[in-house]
C-alpha angles and dihedrals in degrees: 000000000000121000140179118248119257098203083261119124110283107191107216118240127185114250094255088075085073087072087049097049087040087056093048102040085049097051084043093048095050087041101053086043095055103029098048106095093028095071135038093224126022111203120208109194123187109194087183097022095162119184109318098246131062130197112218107238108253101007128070085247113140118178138172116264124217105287094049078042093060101047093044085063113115085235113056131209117238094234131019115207111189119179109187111167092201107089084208099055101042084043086064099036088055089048089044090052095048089050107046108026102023093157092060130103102241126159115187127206116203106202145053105319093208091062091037091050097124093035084062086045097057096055085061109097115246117255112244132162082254098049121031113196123189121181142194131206129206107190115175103163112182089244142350085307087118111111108215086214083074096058099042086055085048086049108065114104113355125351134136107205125194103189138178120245105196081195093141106030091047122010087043095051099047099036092131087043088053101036098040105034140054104268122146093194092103092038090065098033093060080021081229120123090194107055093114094071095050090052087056102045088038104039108011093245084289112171092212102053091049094095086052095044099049094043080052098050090044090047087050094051090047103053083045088073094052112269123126135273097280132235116263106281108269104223126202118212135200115275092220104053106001104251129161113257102167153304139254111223120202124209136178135156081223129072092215085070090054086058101043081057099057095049080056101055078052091050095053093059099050096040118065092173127017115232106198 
């Protein structure tokens, strides 16, 4: 959805992230329809929520992001729960919601969302027999600085996740950095300490099945806490010379999410701007 710029920070994105927003706002838009009069409060959570609008890089392009994406649906969620870590982005966020959606529950965390997990978590209603709560949780980090820890405290009960796998952009690029030195950064990312030596049982210690090890691995630790087999991975490539960047990996403990997912995926080829 194209919007004009308020003089307010507007982080730029490559032209490839439409594709990403288109995929969210789908999945979101699917989700809040068909939800709606299932559950007493829908909860939309943004681990990495940014600024609310995006410039596309070399053109005068600005869009809305997720969390501006979310609210903008016909069908609202009940509660918005948006974590950015830069004071300058969420500042503007914050400025951009009151503005334009003043009458919205919206609570803001200001912080790494990975260190301020169980402070997110406690703003989620808790799930009663009076109260049923489903959320939904959009998490698009700028690399595998995603703790799975973070996740797996998101995880418990109900909770449909979309998230960002820089598998590609980041674990691809610095394969020898990862494999060979002290990092922590993949550790935390599969929250597993050991996972060189099951790349190296698994895959040889072979550069070009590290994508594929480490999407398996994910996939395997999440099905381990109970969610369904996912969809196949869906990958966004470059626009300019049609490499791969990353994926979005979609993951519910209910099949119907599964399938709100895949009309999405439908959705996002036919749709170039949304128009809600």
């Amino acid at each position: 959805m194209k919007v004009e710029n308020d003089g307010l920070v507007i982080p730029e994105v490559r032209a490839w992230s439409e594709q990403k927003y288109r995929l969210m706002g789908g999945y979101a838009d699917i989700f809040t329809r068909g939800m709606r009069y299932k559950w007493d409060k829908l909860v939309y959570v943004d681990l990495f929520a940014g600024a609310g609008f995006s410039k596309i890089k070399s053109s005068s392009r600005i869009v809305k992001s997720s969390p501006l994406i979310a609210m903008s649906l016909p069908v609202k969620f009940d509660l918005y729960i948006l974590c950015e870590e830069n004071e300058e982005k969420i500042a503007a966020l914050r400025n951009r919601v009151v503005k334009l959606h003043p009458d919205l529950n919206v609570e803001f965390v200001n912080g790494d969302s990975n260190k301020l997990i169980n402070d997110i978590k406690s703003l989620i209603p808790r799930y009663s027999k009076n109260c049923k709560v489903l959320p939904f949780s959009f998490v698009d980090p700028y690399s595998l600085n995603l703790h799975f820890a973070t996740i797996q405290e998101l995880s418990h009960g109900l909770m449909d996740f979309l998230i960002l796998q820089a598998l590609h952009m980041d674990a691809n690029r610095n394969f020898d950095i990862y494999l060979n030195n002290n990092t922590t950064k993949i550790d935390l990312y599969l929250g597993d300490s050991n996972w060189r030596r099951a790349f190296k049982d698994k895959m040889n210690s072979d550069k070009g099945s590290f994508v594929k090890f480490l999407a398996n691995e994910y996939k395997e630790k999440m099905l381990a806490l109970g969610y369904k087999e996912p969809p196949e991975l869906h990958q966004i490539r470059s626009d300019d010379k049609n490499l791969p960047l990353y994926y979005l990996a979609f993951y519910s403990k209910h099949e119907r999410g599964n399938e709100f997912w895949r009309k999405a995926k439908k959705f996002s080829v036919t749709q170039t701007e949304f128009d809600f």
